[in-house]
Rosetta silent file (secondary structure, phi, psi, omega in degrees, C-alpha in Angstrom):
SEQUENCE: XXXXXXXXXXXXXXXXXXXXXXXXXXXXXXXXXXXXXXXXXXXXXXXXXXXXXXXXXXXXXXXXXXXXXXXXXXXXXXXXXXXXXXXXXXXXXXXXXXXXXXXXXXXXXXXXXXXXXXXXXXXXXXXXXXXXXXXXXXXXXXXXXXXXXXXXXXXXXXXXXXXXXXXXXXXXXXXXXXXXXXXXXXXXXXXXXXXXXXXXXXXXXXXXXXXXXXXXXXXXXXXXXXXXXXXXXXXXXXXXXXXXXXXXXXXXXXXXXX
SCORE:     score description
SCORE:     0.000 S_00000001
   1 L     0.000  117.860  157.669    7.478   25.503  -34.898 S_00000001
   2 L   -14.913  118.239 -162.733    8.680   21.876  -34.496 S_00000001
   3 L   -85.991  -24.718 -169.351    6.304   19.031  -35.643 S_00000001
   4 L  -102.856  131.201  169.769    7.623   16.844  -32.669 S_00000001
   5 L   -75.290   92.167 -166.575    6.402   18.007  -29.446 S_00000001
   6 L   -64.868  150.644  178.401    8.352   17.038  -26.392 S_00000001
   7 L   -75.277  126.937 -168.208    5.956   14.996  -24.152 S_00000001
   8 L   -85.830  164.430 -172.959    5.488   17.067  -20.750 S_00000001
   9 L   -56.308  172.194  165.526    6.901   14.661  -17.856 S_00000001
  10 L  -111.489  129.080 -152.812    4.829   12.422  -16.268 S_00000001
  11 L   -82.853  120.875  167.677    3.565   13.235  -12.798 S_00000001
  12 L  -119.878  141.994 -148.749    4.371   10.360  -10.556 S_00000001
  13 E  -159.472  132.525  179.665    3.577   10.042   -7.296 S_00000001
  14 E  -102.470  167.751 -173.489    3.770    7.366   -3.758 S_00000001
  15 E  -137.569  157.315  143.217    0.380    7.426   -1.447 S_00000001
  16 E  -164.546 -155.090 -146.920   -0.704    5.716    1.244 S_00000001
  17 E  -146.679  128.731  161.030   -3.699    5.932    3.689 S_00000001
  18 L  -157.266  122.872  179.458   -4.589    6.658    7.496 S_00000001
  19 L  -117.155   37.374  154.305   -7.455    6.613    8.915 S_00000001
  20 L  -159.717  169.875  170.165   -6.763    6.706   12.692 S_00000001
  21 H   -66.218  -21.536 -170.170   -4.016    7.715   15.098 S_00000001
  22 H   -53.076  -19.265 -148.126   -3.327    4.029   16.173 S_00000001
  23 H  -115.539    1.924  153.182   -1.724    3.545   13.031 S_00000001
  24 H   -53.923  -23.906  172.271    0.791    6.488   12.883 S_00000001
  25 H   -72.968  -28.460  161.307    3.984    5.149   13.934 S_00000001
  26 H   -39.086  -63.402  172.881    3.419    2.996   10.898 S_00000001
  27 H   -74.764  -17.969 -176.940    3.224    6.372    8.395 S_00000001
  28 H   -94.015  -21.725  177.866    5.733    7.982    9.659 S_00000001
  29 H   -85.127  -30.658  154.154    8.119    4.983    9.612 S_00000001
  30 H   -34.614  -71.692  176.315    6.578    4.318    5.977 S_00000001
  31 H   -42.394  -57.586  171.127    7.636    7.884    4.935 S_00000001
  32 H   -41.374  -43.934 -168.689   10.846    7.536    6.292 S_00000001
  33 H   -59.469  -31.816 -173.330   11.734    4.544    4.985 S_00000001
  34 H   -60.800  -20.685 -175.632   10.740    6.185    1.478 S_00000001
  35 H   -81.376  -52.486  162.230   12.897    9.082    2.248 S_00000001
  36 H   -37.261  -51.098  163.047   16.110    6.707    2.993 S_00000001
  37 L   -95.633   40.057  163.276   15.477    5.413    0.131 S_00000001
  38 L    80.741    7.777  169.363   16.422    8.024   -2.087 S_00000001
  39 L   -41.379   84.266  161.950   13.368    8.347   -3.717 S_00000001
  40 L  -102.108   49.935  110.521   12.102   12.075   -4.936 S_00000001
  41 L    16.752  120.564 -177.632    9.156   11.412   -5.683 S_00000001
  42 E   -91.845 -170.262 -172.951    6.289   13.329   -4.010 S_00000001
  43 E  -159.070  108.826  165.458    4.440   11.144   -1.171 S_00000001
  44 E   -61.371   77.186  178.841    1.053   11.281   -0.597 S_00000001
  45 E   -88.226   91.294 -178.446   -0.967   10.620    2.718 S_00000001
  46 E   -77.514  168.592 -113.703   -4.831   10.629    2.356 S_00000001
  47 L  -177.764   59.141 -172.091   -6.191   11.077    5.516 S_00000001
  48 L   -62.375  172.109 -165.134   -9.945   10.851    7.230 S_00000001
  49 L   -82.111  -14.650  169.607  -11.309   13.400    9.308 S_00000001
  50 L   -79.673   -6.574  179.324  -10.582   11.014   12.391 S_00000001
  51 L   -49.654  148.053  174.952   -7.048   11.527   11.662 S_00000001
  52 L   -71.577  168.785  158.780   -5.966   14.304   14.597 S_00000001
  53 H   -67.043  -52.961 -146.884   -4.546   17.999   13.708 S_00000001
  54 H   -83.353  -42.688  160.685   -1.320   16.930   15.460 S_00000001
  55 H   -23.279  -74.131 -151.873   -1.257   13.231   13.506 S_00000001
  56 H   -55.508  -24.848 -164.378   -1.353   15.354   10.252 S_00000001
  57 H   -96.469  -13.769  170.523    1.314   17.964   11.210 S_00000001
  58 H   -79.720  -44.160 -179.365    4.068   15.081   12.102 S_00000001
  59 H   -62.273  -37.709  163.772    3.388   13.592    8.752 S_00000001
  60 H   -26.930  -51.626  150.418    3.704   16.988    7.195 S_00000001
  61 H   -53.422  -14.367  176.347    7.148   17.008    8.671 S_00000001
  62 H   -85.277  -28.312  175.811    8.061   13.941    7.274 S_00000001
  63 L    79.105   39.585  139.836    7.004   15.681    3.641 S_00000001
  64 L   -53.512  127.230  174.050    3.933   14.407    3.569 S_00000001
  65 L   -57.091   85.936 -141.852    1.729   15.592    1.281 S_00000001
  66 L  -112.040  155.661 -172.218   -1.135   15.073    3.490 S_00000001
  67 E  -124.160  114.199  164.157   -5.036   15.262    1.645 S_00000001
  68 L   -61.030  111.761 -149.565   -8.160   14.741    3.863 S_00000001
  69 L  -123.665  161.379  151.471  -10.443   12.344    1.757 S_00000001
  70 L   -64.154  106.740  174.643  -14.134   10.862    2.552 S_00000001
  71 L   -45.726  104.770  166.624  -13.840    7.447    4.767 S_00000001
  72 L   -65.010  139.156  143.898  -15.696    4.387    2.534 S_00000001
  73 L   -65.700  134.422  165.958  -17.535    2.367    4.485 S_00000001
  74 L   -90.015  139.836 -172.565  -17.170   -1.687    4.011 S_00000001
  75 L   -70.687   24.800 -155.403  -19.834   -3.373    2.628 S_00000001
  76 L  -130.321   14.462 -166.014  -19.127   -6.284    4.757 S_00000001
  77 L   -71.717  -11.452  179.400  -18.413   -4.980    8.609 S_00000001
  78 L   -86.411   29.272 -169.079  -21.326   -6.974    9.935 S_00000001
  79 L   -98.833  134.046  173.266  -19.573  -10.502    8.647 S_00000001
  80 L   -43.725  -25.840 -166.946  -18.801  -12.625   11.729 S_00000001
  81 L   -76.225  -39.282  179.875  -15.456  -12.789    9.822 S_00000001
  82 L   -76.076  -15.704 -151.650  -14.571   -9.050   10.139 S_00000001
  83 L   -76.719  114.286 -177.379  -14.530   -8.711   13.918 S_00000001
  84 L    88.130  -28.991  163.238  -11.066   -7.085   14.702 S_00000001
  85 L   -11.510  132.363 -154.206   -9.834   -6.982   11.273 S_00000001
  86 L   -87.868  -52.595  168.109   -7.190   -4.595   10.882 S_00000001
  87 H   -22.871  -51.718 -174.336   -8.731   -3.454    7.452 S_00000001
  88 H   -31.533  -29.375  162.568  -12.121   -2.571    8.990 S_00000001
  89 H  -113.029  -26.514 -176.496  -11.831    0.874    8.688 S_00000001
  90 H  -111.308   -6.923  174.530   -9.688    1.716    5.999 S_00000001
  91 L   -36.093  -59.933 -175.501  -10.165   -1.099    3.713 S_00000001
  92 L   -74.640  -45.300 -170.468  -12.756    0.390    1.279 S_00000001
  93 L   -81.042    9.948 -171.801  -11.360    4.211    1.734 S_00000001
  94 L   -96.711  -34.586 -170.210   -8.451    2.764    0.024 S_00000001
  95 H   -73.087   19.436 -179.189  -10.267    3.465   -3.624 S_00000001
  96 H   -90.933  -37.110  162.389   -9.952    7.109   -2.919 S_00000001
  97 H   -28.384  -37.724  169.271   -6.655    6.667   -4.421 S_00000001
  98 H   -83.229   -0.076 -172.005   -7.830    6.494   -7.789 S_00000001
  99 H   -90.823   22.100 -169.615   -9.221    9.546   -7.192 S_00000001
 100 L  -104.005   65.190 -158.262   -5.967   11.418   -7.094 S_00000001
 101 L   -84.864   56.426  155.007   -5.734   12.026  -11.070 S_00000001
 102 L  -108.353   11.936 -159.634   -3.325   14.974  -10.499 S_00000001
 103 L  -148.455  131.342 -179.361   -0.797   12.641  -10.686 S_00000001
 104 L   -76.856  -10.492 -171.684   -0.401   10.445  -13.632 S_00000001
 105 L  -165.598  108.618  160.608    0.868    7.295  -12.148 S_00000001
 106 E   -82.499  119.960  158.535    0.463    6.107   -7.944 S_00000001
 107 E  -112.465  112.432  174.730    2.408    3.648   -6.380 S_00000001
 108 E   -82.456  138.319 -162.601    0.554    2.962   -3.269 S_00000001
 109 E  -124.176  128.246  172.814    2.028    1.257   -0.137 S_00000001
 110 L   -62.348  168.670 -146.271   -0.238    0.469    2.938 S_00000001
 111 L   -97.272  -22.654  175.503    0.923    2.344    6.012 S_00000001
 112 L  -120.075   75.322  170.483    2.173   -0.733    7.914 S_00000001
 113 E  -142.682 -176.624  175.174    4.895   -1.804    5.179 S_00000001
 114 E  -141.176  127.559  160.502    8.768   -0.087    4.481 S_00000001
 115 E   -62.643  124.865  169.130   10.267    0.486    1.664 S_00000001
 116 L   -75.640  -77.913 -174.253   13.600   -1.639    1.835 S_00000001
 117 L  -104.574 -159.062  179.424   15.448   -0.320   -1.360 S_00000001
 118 L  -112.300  118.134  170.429   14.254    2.039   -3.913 S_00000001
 119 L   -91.421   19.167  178.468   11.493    0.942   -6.451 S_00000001
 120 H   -41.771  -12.708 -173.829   11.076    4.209   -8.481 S_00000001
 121 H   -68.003  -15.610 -172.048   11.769    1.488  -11.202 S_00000001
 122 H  -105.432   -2.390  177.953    8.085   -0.008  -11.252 S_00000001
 123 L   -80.012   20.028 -169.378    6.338    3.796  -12.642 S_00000001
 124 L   -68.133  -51.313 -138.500    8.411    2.257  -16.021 S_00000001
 125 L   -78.746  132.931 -162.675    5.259   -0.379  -16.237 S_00000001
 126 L  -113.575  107.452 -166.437    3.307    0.582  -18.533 S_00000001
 127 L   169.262  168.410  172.001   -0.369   -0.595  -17.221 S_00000001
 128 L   -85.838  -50.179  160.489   -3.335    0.311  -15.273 S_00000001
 129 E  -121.678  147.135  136.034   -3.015   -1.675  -12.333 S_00000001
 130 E  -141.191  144.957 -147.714    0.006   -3.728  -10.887 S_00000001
 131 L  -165.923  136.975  138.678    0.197   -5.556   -7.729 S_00000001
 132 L    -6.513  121.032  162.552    2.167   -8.507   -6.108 S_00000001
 133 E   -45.597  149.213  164.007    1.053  -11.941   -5.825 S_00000001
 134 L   -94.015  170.938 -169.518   -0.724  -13.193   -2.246 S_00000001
 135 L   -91.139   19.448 -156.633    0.708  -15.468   -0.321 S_00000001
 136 L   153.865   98.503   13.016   -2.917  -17.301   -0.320 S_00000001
 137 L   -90.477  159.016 -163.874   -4.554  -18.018   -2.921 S_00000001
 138 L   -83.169  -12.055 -177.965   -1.423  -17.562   -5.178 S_00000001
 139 L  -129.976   56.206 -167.871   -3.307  -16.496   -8.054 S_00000001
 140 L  -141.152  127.315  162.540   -5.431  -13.564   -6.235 S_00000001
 141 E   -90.289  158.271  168.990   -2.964  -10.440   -5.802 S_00000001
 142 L   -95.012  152.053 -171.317   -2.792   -8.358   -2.574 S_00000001
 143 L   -40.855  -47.688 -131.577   -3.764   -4.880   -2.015 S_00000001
 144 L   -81.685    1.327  178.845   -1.179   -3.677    0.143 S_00000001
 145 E  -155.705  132.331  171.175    0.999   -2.408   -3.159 S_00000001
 146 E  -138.834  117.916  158.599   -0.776   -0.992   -6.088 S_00000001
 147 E   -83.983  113.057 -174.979    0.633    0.412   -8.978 S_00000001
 148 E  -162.515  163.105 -170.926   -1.989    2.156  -10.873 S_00000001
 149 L   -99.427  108.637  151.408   -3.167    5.371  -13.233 S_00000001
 150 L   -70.409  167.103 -157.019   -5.966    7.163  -11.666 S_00000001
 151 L   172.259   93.287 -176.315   -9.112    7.742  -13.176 S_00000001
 152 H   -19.903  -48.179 -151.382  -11.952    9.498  -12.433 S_00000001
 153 H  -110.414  -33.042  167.575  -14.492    7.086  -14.117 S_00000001
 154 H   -53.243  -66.155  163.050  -12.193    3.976  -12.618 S_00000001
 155 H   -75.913   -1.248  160.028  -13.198    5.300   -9.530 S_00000001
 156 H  -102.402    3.486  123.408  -16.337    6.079   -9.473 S_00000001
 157 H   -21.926  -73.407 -165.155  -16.620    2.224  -11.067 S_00000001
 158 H   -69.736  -33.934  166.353  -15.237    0.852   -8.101 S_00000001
 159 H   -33.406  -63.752  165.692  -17.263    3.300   -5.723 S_00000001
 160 H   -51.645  -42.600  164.477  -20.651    1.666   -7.327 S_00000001
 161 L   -70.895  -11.623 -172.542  -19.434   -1.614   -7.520 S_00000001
 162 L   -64.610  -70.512 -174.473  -18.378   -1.170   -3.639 S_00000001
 163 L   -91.807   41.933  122.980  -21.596   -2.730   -2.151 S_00000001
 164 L   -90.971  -37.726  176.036  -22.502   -5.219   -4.025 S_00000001
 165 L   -59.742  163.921 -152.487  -19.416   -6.978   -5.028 S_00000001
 166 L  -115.789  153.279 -148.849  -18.040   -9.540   -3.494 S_00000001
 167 L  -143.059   88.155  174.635  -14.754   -9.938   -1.172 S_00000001
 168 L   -46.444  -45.613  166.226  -13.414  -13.157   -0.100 S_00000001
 169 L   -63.951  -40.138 -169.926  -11.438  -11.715    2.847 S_00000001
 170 L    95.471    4.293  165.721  -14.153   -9.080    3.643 S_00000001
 171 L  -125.330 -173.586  176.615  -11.547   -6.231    2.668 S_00000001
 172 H   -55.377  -25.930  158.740  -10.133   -4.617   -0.462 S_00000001
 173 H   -41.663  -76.731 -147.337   -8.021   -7.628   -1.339 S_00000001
 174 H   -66.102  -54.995  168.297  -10.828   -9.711   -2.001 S_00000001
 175 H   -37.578  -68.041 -149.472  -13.044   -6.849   -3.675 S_00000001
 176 H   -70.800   -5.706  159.746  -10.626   -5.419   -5.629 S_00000001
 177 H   -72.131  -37.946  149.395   -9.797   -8.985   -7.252 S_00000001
 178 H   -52.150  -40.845  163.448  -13.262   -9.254   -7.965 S_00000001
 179 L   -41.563  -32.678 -156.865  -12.934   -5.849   -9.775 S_00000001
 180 L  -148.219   50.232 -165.177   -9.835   -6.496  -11.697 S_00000001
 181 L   -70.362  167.968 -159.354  -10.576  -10.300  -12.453 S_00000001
 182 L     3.187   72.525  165.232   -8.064  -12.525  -14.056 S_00000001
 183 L   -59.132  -66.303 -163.123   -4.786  -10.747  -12.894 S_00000001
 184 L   -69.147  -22.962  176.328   -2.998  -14.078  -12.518 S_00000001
 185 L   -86.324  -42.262 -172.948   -3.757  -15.091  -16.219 S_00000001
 186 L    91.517   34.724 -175.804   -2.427  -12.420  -18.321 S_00000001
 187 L  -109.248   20.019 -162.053   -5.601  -11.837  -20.046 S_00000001
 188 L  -146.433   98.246  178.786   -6.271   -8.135  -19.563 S_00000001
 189 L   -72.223   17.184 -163.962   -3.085   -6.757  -21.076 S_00000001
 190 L  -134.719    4.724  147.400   -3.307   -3.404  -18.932 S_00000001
 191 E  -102.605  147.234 -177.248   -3.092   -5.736  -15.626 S_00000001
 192 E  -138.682  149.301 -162.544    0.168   -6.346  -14.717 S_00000001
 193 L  -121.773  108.471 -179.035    2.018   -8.639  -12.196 S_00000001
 194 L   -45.330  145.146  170.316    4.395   -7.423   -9.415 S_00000001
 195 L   -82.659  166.558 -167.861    7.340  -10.009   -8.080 S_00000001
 196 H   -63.816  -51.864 -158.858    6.321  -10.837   -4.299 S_00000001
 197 H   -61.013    8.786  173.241    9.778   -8.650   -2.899 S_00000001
 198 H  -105.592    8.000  168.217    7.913   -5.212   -3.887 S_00000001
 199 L  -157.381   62.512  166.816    4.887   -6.545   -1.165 S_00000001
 200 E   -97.703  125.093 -166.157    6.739   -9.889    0.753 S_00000001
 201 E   -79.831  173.086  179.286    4.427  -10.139    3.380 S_00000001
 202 H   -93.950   -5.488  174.114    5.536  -11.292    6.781 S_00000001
 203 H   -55.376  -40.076 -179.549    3.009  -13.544    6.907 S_00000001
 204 H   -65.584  -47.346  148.658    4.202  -15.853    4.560 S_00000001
 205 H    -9.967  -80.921  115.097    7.903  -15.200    6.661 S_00000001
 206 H    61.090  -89.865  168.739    5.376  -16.533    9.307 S_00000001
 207 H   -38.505  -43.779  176.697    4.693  -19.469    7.792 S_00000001
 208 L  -107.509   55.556 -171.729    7.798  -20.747    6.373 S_00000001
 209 L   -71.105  -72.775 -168.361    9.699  -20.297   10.093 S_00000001
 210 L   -53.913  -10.545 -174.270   10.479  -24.482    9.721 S_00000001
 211 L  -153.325   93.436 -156.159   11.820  -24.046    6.318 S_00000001
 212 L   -82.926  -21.602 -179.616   14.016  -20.659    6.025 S_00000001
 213 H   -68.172  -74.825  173.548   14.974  -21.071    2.328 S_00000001
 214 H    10.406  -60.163 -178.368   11.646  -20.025    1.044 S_00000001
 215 H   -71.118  -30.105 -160.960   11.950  -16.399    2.678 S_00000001
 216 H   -82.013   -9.577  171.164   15.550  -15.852    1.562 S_00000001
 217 L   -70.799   -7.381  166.657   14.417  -17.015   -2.308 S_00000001
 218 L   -70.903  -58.833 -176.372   12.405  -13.789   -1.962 S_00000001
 219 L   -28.596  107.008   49.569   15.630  -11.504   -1.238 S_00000001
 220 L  -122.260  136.697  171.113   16.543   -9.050   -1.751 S_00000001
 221 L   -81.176  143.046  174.455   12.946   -7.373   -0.786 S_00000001
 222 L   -85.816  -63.943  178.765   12.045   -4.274   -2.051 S_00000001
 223 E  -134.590  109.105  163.997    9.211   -3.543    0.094 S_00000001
 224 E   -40.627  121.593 -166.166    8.370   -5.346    3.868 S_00000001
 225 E  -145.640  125.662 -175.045    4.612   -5.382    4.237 S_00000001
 226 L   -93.253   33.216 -161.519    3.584   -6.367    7.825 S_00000001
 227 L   -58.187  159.334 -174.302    0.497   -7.903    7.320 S_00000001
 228 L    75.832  157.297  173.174   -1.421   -9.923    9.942 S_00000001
 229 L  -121.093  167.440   56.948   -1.525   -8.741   13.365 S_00000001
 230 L  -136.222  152.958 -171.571   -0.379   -7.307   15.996 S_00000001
 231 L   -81.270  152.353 -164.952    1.785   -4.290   13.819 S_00000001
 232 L   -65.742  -11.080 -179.207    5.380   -4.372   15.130 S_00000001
 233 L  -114.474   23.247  150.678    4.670   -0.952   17.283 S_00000001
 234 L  -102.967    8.958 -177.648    1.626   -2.524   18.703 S_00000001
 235 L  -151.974   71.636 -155.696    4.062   -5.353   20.093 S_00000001
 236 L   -94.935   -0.201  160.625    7.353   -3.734   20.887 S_00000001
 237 L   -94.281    0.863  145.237    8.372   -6.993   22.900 S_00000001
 238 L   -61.783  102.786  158.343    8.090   -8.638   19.503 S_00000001
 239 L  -135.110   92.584  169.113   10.956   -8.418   17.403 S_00000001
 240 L  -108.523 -156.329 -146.588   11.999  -11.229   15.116 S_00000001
 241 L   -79.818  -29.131  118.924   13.818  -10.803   12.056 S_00000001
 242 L    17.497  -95.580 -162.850   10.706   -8.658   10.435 S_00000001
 243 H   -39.774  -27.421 -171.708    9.955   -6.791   13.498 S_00000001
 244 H   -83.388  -29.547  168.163   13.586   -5.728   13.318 S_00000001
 245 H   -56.093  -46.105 -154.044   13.621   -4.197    9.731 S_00000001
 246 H   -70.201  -76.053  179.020   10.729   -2.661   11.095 S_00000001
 247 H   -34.267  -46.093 -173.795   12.798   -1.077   14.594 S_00000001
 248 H   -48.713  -57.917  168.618   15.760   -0.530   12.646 S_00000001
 249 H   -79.194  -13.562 -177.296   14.257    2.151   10.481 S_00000001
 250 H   -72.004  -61.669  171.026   11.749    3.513   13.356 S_00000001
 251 H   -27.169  -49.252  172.241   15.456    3.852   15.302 S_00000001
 252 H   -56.386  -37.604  168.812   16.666    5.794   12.259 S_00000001
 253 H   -56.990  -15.312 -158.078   13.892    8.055   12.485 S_00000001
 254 H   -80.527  -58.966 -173.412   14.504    8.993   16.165 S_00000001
 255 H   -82.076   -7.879  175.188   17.953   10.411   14.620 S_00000001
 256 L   -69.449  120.842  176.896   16.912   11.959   11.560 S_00000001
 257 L   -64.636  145.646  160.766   16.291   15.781   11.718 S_00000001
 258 L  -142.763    0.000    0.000   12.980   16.935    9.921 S_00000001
């Protein structure tokens, strides 16, 4: 028998999260985009029990994987600060993710971003967590893309640590930065730090309207993350150059057989 073993593959895997119907046109154009981009990959969709039967059977078609998980509550929905927050329900119900340790590596994408090109290229990184800079404060990363190894005992960490800890935002950014403390310093070799184009939010896009070079020094984006409200299919009289990435691939979907 051989003394060297081959190494069995490593189970890699993309997720994301919905916990109402409002926010389907979102997952399904997420899924697509992931399918366009040539990814194969399996693709995960956890799921609460408010999700519908008929939500779950369009993602299914799409080739979701879809898993029905328990909805976290946030420790922080009574904050004056929370009221309409997009987050509000699924913020917290986002750590169920670490619980999916059938799969050796997650890259998770919130439900209202697109994969531009294909980033099978980040399950290389060799780390626990990696995630994207925000666009504010610059040296706190955002949620909305997580690279990370599940782990039973990681998550039930962060489960326990869930109501007490503290959130700047009043969602899973700001906890999970509290969680995973000095990300932007390099001092926790097993955190690791994403370029902005695998999460360039549109907010910052937003922001820099008056000054255009800024967004295109991001380019070429990997992955469009729609952050801020109203989501481009809750404002379909909205389209600027975002909103249009966003239509462009919803449009594709219309013709794609599934």
């Amino acid at each position: 028998m051989s003394a060297a073993v081959a190494a069995a593959p490593r189970r890699e895997a993309y997720a994301s999260l919905l916990t109402n119907d409002d926010y389907l046109p979102g997952a399904e154009v997420l899924l697509h985009s992931l399918r366009a981009s040539g990814t194969t990959r399996p693709r995960v969709v956890l799921v609460t029990p408010a999700v519908s039967a008929r939500a779950r059977s369009k993602l299914a078609r799409r080739g979701a994987d879809v898993r029905e998980v328990a909805p976290i509550a946030s420790p922080h929905a009574a904050r004056p600060d929370q009221a309409g927050k997009c987050w509000a329900d699924s913020g917290y119900t986002k750590l169920q993710v670490w619980a999916l340790d059938d799969f050796d590596v997650v890259l998770y994408v919130d439900v209202d971003a697109v994969v531009c090109e294909n980033v099978d290229h980040l399950f290389e990184i060799d780390c626990d967590l990696a995630a994207a800079p925000d666009v504010f404060p610059p040296d706190r990363f955002n949620a909305g893309v997580l690279l990370l190894r599940p782990d039973r005992a990681t998550y039930e960490r962060l489960v326990a640590l869930a109501p007490t800890a503290p959130s700047y935002d009043g969602g899973d950014t700001g906890f999970l930065n509290a969680a995973f403390p000095a990300w932007h310093g390099g001092e926790n070799a097993r955190l690791a730090r994403l370029p902005f184009a695998c999460n360039a939010q549109r907010t910052m896009h937003w922001m820099t309207r008056a000054a255009p070079g800024y967004w295109e020094a991001v380019k070429p984006i990997k992955i469009l993350h729609f952050s801020s409200a109203p989501k481009p299919w809750q404002a379909p009289d909205k389209k600027g150059e975002c909103e249009m990435v966003w239509w462009d691939f919803f449009l594709q979907m219309q013709l794609c057989p599934v």
